[in-house]
C-alpha positions in Angstrom: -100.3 22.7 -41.7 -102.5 20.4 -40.0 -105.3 18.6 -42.3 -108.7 21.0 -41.3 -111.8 19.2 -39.6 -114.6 17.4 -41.5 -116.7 20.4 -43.2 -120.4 19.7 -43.1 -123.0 21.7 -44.1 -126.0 23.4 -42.3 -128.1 20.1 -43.1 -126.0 18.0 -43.0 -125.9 16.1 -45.5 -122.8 16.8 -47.0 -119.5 16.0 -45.3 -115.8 16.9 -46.0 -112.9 17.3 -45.4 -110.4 19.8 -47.6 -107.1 19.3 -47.2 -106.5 23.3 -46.3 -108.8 25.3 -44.8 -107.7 29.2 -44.8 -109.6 32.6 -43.0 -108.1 35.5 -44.6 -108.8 38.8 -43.0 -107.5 41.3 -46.1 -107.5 40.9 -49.7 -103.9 40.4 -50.0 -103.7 37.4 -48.2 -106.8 36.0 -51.0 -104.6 37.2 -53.8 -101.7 34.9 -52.4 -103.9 31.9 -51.3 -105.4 31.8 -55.2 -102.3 32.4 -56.6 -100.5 30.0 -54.9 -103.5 27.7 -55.9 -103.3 28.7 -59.6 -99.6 27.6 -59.7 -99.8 24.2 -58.2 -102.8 23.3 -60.4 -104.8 22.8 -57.3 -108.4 24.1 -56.6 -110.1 26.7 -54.6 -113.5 26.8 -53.4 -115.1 29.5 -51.3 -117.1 28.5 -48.2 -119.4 30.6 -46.0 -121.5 29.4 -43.8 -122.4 26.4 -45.4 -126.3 26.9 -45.5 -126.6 25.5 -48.8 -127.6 21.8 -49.5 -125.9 21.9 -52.7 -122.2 20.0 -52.5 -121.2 23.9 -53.9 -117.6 24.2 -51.7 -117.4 20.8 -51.5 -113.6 19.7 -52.3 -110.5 17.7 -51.0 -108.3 20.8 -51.7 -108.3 24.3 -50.6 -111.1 25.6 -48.8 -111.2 30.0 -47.9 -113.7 31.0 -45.5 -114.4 34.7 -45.9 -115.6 35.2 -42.0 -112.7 37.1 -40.9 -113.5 39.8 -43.4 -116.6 41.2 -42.3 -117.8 44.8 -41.5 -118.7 47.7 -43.8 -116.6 49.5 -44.8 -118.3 52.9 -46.4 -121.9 54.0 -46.9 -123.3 56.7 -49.5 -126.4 57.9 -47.6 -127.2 60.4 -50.9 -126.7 57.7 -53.4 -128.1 54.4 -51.1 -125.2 52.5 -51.8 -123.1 50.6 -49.0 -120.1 48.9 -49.5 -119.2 45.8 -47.1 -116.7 43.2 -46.9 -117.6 39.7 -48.2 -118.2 37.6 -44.5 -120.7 40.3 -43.5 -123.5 38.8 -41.8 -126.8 39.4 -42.9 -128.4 39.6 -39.2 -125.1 42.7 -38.9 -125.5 45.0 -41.4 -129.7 45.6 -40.7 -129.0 47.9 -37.2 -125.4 48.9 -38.8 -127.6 50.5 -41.5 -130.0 51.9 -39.4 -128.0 54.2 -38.1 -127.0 55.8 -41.0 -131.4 56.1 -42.0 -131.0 53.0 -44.8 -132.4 49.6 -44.6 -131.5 46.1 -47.3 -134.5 46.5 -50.1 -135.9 42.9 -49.0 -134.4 39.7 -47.5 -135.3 36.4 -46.3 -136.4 34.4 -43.6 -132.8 33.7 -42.5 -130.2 35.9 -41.6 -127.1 34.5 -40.4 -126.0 34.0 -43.8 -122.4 36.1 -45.2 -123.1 38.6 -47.9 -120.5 36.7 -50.3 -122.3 33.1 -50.4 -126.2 35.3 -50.1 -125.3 37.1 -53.1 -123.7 33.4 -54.7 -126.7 31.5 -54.7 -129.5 34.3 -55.2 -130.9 34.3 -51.7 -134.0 36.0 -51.5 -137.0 37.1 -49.5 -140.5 38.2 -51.1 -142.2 40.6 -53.1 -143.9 41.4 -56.3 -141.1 44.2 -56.8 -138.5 42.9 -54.7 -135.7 41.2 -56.5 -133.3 39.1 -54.3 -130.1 40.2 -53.1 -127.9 39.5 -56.4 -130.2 42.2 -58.0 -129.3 44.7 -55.3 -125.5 44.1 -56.3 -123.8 46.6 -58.2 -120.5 46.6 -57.7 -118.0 43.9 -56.8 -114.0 43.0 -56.4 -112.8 39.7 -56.9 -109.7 37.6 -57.0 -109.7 35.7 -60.0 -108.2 32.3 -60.9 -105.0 33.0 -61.5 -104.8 35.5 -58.2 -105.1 39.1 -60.5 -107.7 41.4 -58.4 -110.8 42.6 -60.7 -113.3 45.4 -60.2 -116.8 44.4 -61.8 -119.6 47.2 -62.1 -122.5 48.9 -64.4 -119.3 49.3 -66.8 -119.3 46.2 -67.6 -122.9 44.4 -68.1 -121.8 40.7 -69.4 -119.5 40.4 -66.4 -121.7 41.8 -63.6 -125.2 39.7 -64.9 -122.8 36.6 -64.6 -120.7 37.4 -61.1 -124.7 38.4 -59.5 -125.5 35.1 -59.2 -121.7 33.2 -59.5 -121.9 30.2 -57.5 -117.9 31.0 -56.2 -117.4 30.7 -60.2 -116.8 33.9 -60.8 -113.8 35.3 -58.4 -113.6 35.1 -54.6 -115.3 38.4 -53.8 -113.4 40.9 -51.9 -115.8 43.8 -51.4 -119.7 44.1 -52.7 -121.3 46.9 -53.1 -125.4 47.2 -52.3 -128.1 49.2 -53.4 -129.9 49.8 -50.1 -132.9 52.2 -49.3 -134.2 54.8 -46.9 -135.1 52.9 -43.7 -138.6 52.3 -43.0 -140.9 50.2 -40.7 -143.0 47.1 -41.5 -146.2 46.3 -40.4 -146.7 42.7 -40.1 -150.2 40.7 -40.4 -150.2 36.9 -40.0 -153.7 35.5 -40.8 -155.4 32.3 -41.3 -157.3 32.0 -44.5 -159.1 28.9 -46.6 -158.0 28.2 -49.3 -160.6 29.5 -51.2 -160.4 32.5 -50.0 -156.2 32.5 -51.2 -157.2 31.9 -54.9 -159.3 34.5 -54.5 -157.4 36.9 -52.8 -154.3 35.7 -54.7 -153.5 38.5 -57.5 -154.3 41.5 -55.4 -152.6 40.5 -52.5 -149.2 39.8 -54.4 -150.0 43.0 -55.9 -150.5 45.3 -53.1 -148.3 44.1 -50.4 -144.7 44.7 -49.9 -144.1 41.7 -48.7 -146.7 38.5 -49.5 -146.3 34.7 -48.8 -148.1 32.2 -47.3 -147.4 28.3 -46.2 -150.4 25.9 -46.9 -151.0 23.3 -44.5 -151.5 19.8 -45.6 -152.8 18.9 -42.1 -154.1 20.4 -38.4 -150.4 18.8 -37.2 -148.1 20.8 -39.9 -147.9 24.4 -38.0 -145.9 22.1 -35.4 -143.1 20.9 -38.0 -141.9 24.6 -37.4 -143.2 25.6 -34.6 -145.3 28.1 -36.5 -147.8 30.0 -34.3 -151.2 28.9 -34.4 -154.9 31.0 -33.9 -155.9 30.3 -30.5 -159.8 30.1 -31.6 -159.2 25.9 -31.8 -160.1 25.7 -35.6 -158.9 22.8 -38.0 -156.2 24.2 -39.7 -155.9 21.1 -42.5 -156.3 22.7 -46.2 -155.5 26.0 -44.5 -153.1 29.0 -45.0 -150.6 30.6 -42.7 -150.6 33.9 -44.7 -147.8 37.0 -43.9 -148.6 40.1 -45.2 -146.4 43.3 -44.8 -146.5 46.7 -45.6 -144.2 49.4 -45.2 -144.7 51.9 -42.8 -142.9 55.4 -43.0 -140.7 56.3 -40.9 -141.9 59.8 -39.6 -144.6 57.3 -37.7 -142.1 56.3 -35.2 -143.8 57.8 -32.6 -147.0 56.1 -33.2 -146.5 52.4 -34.6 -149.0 50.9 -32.9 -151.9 53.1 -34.6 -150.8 50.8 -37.6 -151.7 47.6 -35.8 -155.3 46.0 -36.8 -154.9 43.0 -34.3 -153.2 43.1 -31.2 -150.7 39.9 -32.1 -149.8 42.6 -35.4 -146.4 43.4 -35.4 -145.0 46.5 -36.8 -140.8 47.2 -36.0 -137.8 47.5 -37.8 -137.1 45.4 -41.0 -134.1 43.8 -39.8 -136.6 42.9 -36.4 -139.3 41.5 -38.7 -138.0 39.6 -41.6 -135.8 36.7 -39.7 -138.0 33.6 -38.2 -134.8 31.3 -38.1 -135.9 27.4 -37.9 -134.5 25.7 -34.7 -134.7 22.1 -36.4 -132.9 21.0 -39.2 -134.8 20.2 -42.4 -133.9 19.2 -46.2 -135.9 21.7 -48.7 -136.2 21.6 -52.6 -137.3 25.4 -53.8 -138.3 25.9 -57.5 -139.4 29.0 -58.9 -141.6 29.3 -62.1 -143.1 32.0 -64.0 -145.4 33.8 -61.9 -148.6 33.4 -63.9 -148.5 30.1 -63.4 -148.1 30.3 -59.9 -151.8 29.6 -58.8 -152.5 26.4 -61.4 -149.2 25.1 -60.0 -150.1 25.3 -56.6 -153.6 23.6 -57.3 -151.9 20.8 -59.1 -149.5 20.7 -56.0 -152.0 20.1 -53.6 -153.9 17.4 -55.7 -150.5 15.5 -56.1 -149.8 15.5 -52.7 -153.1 14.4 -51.1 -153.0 11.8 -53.6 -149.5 10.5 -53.9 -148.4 11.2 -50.6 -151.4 11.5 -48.0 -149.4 11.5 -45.1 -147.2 14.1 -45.3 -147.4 17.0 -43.5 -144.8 19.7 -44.2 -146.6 22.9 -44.8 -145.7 24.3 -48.5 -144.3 27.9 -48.8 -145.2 30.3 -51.7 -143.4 33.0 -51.9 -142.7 35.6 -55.2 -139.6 37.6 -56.1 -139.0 40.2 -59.1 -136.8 39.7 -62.4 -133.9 40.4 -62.7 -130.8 40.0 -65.4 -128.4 38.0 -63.6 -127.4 35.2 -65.9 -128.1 32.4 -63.4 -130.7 34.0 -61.6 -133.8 31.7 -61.4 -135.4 35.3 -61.9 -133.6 36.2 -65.1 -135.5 38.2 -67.2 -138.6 37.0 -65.4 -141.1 37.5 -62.4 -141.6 34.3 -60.2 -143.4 32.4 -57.6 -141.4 30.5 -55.6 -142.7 26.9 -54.5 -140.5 25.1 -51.6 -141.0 22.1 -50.2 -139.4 20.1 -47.3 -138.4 16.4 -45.3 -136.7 15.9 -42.1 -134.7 12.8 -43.4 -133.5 13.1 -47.1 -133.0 8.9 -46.5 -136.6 8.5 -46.7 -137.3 11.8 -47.6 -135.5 11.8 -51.0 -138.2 10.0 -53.3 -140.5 12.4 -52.2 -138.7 16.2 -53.3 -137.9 14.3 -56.4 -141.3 13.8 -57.4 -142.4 17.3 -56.3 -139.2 18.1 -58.9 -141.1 16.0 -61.7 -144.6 17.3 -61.1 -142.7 20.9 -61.2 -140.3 20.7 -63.9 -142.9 21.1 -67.1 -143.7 25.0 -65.7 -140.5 25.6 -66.8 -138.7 25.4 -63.1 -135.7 26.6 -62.4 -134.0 25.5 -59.2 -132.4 27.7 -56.1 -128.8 27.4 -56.5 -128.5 26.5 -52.3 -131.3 24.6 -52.1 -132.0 20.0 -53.1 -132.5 19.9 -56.8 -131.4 17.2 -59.5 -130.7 19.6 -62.7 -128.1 18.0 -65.1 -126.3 19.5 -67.9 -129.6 19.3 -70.3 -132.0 20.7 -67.6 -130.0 23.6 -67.6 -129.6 24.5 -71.1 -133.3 24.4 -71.0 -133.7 26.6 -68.2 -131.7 29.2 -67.9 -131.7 31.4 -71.5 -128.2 32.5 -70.6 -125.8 29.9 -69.4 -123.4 30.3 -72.5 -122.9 34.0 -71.6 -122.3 32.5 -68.0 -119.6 29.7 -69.1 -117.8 32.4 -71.2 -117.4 35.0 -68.2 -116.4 32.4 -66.5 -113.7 31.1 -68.6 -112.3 35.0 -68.6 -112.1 34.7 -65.1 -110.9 31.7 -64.2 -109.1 30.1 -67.3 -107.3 27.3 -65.5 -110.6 26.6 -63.4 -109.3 26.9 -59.9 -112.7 27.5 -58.6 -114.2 24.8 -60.0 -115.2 21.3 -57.8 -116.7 18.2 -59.4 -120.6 18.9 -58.9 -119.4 22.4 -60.9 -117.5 21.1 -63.6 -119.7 19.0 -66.0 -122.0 21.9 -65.7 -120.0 24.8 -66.4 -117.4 23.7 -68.5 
């Protein structure tokens, strides 16, 4: 076998290169690329599409890349449940769905993610009573570390809460199965607000929407970093709020969407239509969620400590909110939070900058996206996530030996 390619992430800032790179297409061919693994002591880490900034599959072993295996591959309609293989696509299974009159609960802003590494990491979109796509799991198999196959579900709590949110840690998934929904439409609202009228608006409008988030703009120039639309009335837009609101729209109105429409730019479509705004230029982000009553103070503070420490920046700040859950390394475990991201072009000069948003962050009790910049150790993590002994135990069940684990993983899970 020839040595793979350099494997970089999405960012780029983490570069690689494993010394075997294998894309299984059926579960049998995982069960013999682990247990081959298990018996040469080496290590196996699962890579998808490499959109976290986290060194997660970083390794000079064994990488498995689960994009061969994609598709789904049955659908309840009566009990909205959906079973796919682990290199689905997001951006494939909305219009495959659709056909069948079921839609994902919620999802984020990007889509080209695989199912296996979405579900890893606890990606997530926003809602009051939207929980991110680990909460929607409930049902998986996976090859453990030692190659035996596994089925996890309901029937088994402790396992389930900890493969949710597994960071690869916890079996290379085989098949997931997803609590979906009937399919429905979403009316979407962009709007411009002060930030005054935000604080004021800020409880309801979590509240009542389906879908609520907003990005603050530190300056007039900061829709541009994104290339975020913009009102055309010529206002200043520094201190100001790019705020999306949707709502859910029933699906017997498909004949007349555009009654639901209060401004012509309004959108109102297809979930799967709405949901993705894919960034065409790269970026570094650090995304910390904290409990959601503290949401609004934090955000004040935010502002104040970035005016004053750093004056010139001019990334907009996104707010979003996502809904508890009991996934043992869910940021969301046993918890409702707001979720606070911030970003640089350059992590070079960029760096000094999320780690001081990280400090200013850390005493509300942060808790860090698994894919996403963040500088927990060992101690931060005891602290912040109630349940990481449960986690460590499933996953010494699972993978005694600790094929699956990579140098970033081990002096935090071991």
């Amino acid at each position: 076998m020839q040595p793979p390619e350099p494997w970089s992430n999405w960012a780029g800032n983490i570069t690689y290169r494993p010394a075997r790179l294998f894309e299984p297409t059926t579960p049998e061919e995982v069960v013999d690329i682990v247990a081959a693994a298990s018996t040469q002591g080496r290590t196996v880490r699962a890579a998808g599409t490499s959109h976290s900034s986290t060194p997660l599959s970083l390794t000079g072993d064994t990488i498995v890349n689960l994009g061969r295996m994609a598709g789904i591959t049955g659908v309840d309609r009566a009990a909205h449940r959906v079973s796919l293989l682990p290199g689905t696509r997001v951006n494939a299974i909305g219009p495959a769905l659709w056909e069948h009159g079921l839609a994902l609960k919620n999802q984020g802003d990007i889509d080209a993610q695989q199912f296996a590494g979405a579900i890893s990491t606890g990606t997530h979109g926003s809602g009051r009573r939207l929980q991110s796509f680990s909460g929607s799991v409930r049902g998986l198999t996976a090859v453990t570390g030692t190659g035996e196959v596994v089925t996890i579900d309901d029937s088994d709590h402790d396992r389930l809460a900890a493969a949710q949110v597994g960071l690869g840690l916890t079996g290379i998934f085989t098949s997931i199965d997803l609590d979906v929904r009937d399919a429905f439409f979403i009316h979407e609202a962009i709007r411009y607000w002060t930030l005054d009228e935000l604080y004021e608006r800020w409880d309801e409008e979590f509240e009542r929407r389906l879908h609520f988030s907003f990005f603050w703009y530190p300056a007039h120039a900061s829709p541009g970093i994104f290339n975020m639309r913009v009102p055309d009335d010529g206002r200043d837009l520094a201190d100001t709020v790019y705020v999306k609101r949707y709502d859910e729209v029933p699906l017997d109105a498909a004949d007349d969407l555009a009654a639901f429409k209060e401004l012509p730019a309004d959108r109102v479509d297809r979930p799967y239509r709405i949901y993705p705004e894919i960034p065409t230029d790269v970026f570094h982000e650090l995304e910390y969620m904290i409990p959601f009553e503290h949401g609004k103070k934090a955000m004040a503070e935010l502002r104040e400590f970035l005016y004053t420490r750093f004056p010139d920046n001019i990334h907009p700040v996104e707010v979003r909110c996502v809904a508890r859950d009991t996934a043992y390394l869910s940021p969301q475990y046993e918890r409702d939070n707001i979720v606070i991201a911030v970003h640089c072009d350059d992590l070079a000069t960029g760096e000094p900058f999320l780690r001081a948003v990280s400090d200013l962050l850390a005493p509300y009790g942060a808790r860090p996206h698994w894919g996403k910049l963040h500088w927990f150790d060992d101690d931060h993590l005891e602290a912040a996530f109630p349940a990481l002994d449960r986690f460590r135990r499933v996953r010494r069940e699972i993978d005694p030996q600790g094929t699956f684990l990579n140098d970033y993983l081990r002096p935090l899970f071991t």
